[in-house]
N, C-alpha and C positions, 0 to 999 in steps of 0.2 A: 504493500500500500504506500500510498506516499507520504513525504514527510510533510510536517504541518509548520507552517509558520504561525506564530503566536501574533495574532493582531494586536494593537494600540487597543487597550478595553478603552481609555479614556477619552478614544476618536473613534472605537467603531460604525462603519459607514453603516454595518448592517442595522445597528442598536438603533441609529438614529434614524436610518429610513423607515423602521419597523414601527416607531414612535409617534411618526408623521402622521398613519391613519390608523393608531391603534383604538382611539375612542370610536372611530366606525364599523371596526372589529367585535369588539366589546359589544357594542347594539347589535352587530350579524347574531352574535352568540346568543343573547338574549333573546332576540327573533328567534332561530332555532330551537331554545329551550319550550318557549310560550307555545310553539308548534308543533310538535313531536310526531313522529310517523313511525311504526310500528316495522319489523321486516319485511320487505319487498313491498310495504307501501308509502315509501320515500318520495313519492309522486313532488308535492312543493318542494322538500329538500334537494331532491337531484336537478329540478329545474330553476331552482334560486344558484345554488353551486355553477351549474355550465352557463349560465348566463353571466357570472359573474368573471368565467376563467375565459368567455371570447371575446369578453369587453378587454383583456388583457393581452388580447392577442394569442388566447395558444388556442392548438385546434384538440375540439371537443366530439369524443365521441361517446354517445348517449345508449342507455338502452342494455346496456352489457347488465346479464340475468337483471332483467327488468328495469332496475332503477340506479345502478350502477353507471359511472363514469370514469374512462379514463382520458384526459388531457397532455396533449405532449407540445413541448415547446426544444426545440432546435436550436443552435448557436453554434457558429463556428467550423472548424471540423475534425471536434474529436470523435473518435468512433465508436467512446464507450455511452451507456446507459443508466441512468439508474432511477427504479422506482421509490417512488416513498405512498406509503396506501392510510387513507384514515376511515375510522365506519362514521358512520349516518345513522343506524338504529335506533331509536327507543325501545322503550320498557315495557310490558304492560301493567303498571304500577300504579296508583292513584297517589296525586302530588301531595305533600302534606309540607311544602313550606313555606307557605305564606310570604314569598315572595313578590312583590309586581310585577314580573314578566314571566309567574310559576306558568303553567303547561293549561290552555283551554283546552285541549282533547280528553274529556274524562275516562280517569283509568289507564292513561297513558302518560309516560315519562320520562325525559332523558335524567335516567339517576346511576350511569356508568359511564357518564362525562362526552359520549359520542359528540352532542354539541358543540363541545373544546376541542374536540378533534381535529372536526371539518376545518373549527376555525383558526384554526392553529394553520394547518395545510392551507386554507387559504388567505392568510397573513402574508404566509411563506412566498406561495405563487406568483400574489401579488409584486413584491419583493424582486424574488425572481425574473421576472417578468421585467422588470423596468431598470434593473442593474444591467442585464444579460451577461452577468461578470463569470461566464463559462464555457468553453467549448467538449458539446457534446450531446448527449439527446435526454432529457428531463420527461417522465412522466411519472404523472400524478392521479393514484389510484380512488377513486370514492367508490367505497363498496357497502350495499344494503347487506344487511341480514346476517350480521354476527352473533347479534345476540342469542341466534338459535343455530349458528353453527354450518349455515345453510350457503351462505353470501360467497366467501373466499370459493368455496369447492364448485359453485355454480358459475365463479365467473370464471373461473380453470376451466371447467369442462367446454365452456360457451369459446375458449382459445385464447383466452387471456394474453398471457406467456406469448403464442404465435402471431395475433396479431402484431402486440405491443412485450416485442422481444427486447429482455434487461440484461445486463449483466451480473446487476443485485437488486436485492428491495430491502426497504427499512420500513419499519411500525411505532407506532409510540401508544404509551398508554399512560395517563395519570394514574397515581396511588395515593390514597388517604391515609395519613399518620403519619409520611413520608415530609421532612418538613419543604413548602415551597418552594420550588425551580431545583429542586436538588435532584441533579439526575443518576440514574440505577443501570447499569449494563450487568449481564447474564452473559457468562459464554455455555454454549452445550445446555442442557434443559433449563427451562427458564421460567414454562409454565407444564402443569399438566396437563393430561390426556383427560377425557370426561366421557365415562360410559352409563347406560341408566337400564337399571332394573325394574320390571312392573311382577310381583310373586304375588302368586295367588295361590294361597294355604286350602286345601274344601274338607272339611270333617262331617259332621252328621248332626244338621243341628238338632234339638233337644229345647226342656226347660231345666232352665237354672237351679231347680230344688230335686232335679233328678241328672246327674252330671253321666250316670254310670250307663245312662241307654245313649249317651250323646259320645260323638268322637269331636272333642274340643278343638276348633281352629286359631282361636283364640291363645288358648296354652302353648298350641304348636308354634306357635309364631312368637310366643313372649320367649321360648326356648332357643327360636333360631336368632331371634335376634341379639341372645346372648351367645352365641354358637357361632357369631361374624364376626367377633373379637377376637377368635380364635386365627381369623385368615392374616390379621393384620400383624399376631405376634407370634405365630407359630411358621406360618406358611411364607415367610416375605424376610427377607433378611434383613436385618437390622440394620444394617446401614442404607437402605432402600423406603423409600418412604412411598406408600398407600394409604389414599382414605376410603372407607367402605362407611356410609351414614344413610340410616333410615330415616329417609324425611316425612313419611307421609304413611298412616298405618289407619284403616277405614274397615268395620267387621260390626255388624250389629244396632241394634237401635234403641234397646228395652234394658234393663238390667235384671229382667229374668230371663232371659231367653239366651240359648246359644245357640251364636249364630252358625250357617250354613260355610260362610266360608269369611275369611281374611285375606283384604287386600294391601301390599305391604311398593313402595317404591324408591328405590334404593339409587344413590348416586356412590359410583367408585371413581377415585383418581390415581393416577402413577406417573412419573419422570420416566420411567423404560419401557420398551414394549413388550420386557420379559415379565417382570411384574404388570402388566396389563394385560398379559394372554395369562397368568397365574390368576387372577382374580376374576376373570372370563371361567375360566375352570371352574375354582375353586365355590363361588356365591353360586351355582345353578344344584351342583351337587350339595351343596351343606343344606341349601333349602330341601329339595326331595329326598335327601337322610333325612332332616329332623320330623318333619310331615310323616314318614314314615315310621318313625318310633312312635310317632303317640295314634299309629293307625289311620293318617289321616293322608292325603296328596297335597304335590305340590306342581303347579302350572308356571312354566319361567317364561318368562317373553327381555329376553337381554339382548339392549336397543346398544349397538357401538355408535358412538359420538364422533368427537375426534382425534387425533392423539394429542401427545405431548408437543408443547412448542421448544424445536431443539433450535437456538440459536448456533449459528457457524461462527466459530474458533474468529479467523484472520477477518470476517468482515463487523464480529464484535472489537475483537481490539481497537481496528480501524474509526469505527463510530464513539469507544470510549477516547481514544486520541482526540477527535474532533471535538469534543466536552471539552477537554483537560486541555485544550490550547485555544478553546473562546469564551471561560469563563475563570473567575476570579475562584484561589483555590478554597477549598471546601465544600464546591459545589457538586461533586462527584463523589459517591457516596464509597468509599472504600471496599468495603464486602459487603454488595448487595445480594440477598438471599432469595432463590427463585419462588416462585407464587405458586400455591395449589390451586389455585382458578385455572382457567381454562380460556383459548384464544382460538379462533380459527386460522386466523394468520401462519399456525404452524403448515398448512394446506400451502401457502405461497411459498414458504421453508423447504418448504418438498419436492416444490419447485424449481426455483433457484436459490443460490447463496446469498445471504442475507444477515439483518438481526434484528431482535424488537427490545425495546429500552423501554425504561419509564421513567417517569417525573414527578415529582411531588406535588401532592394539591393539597400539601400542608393540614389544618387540624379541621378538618371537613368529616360529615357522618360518613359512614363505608357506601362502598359502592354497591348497587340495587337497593340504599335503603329510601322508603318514601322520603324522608329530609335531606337527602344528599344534593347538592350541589356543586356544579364545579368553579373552580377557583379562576378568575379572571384575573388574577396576577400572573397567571403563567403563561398566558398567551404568548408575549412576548418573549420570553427568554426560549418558549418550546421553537417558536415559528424562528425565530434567531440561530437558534440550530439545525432546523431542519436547512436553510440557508445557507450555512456553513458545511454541513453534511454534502448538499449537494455541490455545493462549489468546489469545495475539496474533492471529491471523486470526480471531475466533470473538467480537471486543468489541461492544459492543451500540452502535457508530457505523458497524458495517459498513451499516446499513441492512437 
């Protein structure tokens, strides 16, 4: 990769371009928020975004898995590429923060910061767009429907990659607790993998004041879910990190009565794909043994999600260099630790070489909660690097 020159922080041309129309920024985002569009119905979002990157000059193509966009902007004649991709999705969450620009679509909410995303990348753009201080081929990914995991792998199949051929792609994502603009690099797994479980226990239902004619699904199911803790500390090596958590357990309606059957749905995560085919194994089998000891069945339906997001080695380094020579020290978090959440983005990873970083949105509620909000401090210092990200890979000695 290349070597980086340390700009002037106290004349950065970027900082101060970035500054120029960052309160017009700040109201996009707020717009964004107030509006909110659900997966693959980013309809306003994708059409406020392309309209706002051909006012800028780059060509805009619209429509990739439905409401996706990629924009590409040319300079010069380097002959390398490089993507940068932000999502668009909301939530389906009901807003709870009384903000004045919180979310009119009831029930619906950008509370995993996609808002700060778009706007961040198109800060960037903007930027981009009017320095042209690059030679080489710039595109810029707006992808629907992460939050369900659906978006990355649909705009791959649709030929993503062949249409609009990179040499790399980069991600960003804020994180709460993480104190503001403090950015995080991940080499090798960075997020997990995300699979989901729907078990369905059937016993024999019964009344309550006669247990001994009934085959309890209820029991079988308080057993197996003690019976899952076993996969995490017996079956999974210790230095290996698995989550296997039953989120959601539904059986009955009376408190004399037992019921006919228990419905149980289960989320697993893992950094490897060895412990991810182990825990595939492992949760179908423990549910139809334990169903089985207390005479009762068990029905598995195990939905695979997506994998693990494995960040690349040399185009991580490269993106934590570009931190550590355009911001003032401290703000690169020394040993940042990978997240058990889950990203689609790994799908683009799989694609080509790449990395996905984060950034801090300082002491904000967590992300998916109704209060969450994302921090408009960071605008600036993310879309400043993405800036830097790209100019640095995009110099006219790339060849």
């Amino acid at each position: 990769m290349n070597v980086i020159t340390k700009p002037s922080r106290s004349h950065d041309p970027i900082e101060t371009g970035i500054a120029v129309h960052l309160d017009e920024f700040i109201a996009l985002r707020h717009d964004l928020h107030q509006y909110p569009e659900l997966a693959f119905q980013e309809r306003r979002t994708s059409k406020l975004v392309a309209s706002h990157l051909s006012s800028w000059g780059y060509e805009v193509a619209t429509g990739i898995a439905g409401t996706g966009i990629v924009a590409t902007l040319a300079r010069g004649n380097g002959k390398r590429s490089i993507a940068i991709r932000a999502d668009m999705d909301a939530l389906p969450i009901e807003e709870a923060t009384s903000l004045s620009y919180a979310s009119s679509n009831p029930g619906v909410m950008h509370a995993c910061g996609h808002d700060g995303h778009t706007t961040i990348l198109l800060a960037a753009a903007r930027y981009l767009a009017e320095a042209s201080n690059f030679s080489g081929t710039l595109r810029l990914i707006f992808q629907p429907a992460e939050e369900i995991g659906a978006g990355a792998r649909k705009m791959i199949s649709e030929g993503l990659f062949e249409r609009f051929p990179v040499d790399a792609v980069f991600g960003l994502h804020n994180w709460p607790a993480v104190p503001a603009g403090k950015f995080g690099f991940v080499p090798d797994a960075a997020m997990a993998s995300v699979d989901q479980a729907v078990i369905r226990i059937i016993g024999k239902g019964g009344h309550g004041a006669e247990p001994h004619r009934a085959v309890d699904p209820v029991l079988a199911s308080a057993s197996f879910i003690t019976a899952l803790q076993s996969i995490v500390s017996r079956n999974v090596d210790p230095q290996d990190m698995a989550v296997v958590t039953v989120g959601s357990i539904h059986a009955g309606s009376a408190s004399n009565v037992i019921p006919e059957s228990v419905e149980l749905k289960l989320t697993m995560r893992a950094f490897s794909q060895a412990v991810r085919d182990k825990l595939q194994e492992r949760v179908p089998a423990l549910a139809r043994a334990q169903a089985e000891s207390f005479g009762a069945t068990a029905e598995v339906d195990y939905r695979l999600g997506f994998p693990a997001l494995i960040n690349h080695r040399a185009e991580t380094a490269f993106a934590r260099d570009v931190a550590l020579s355009s911001f003032e020290p401290g703000k690169v978090e020394a040993e940042f630790r990978p997240r058990t959440a889950s990203e689609d983005f790994a799908f683009m990873l799989q694609e080509k070489p790449g990395s996905y970083l984060f950034i801090g949105n300082g002491d904000s509620a967590p992300l998916h909660s109704a209060h969450y909000d994302f921090n408009d401090a960071i605008i600036a210092p993310a879309a400043r690097y993405w800036v830097r990200l790209a100019e640095t890979f995009l110099t006219d000695d790339n060849g």
